[in-house]
C-alpha positions as CSV (number, residue, x, y, z in Angstrom):
1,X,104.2,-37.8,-98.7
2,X,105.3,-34.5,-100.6
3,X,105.7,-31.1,-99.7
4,X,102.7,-29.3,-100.2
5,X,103.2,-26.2,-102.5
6,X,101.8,-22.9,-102.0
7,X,100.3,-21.1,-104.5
8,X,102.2,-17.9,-105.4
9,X,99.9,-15.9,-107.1
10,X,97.4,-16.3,-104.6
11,X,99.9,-15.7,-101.7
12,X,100.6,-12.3,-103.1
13,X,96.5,-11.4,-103.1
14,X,95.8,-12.7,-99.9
15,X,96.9,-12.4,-96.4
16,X,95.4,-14.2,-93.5
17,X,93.9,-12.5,-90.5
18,X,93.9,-13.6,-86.7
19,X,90.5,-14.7,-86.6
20,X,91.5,-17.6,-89.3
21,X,90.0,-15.5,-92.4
22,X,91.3,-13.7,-95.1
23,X,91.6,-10.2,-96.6
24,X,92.9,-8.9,-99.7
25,X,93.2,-5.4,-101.7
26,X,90.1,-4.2,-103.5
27,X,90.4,-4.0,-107.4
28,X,90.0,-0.7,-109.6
29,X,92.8,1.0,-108.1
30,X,95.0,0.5,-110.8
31,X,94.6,2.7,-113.9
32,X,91.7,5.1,-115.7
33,X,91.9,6.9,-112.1
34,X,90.7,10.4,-113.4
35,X,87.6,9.3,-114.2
36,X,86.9,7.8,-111.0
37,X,85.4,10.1,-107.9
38,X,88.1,10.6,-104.8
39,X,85.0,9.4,-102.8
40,X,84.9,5.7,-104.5
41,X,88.5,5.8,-104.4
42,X,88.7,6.8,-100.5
43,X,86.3,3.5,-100.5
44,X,88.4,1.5,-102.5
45,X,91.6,2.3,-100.1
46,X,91.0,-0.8,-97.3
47,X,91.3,-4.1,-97.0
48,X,88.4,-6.3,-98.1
49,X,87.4,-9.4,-96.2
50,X,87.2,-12.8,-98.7
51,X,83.9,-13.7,-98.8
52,X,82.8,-17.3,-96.7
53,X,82.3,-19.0,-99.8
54,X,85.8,-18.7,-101.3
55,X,87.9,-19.1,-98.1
56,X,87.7,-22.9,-99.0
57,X,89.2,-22.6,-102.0
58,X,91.8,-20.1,-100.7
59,X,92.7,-23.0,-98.1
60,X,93.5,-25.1,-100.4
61,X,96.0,-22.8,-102.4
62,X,97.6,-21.3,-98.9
63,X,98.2,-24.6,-97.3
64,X,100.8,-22.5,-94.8
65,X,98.7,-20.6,-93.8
């Protein structure tokens, strides 16, 4: 049987976490900043659990882990 191949893109977006989840960077942070307040930004700053529906399909693209 092959290799199994990892996903890159995806691998770059999420991490996993000890538990057996997975986080990965909230979006918005990237440009058109001045308009946004430095209170949704301060939001915006953390890492952002993947929701229970998707970690299936993030599984499958991160078969390394």
């Amino acid at each position: 049987m092959p290799k199994l191949k990892t996903n890159k893109g995806a691998a770059k977006r999420f991490k996993k976490t000890g538990s057996g989840g997975y986080k990965h960077r909230q979006s918005h942070r990237n440009h058109i900043l001045t308009k946004k307040s430095s209170k949704r930004m301060r939001q915006l700053r953390h890492m952002q659990n993947v929701s229970s529906s998707d970690v299936a399909a993030i599984q499958q693209m991160l078969p390394n882990g």
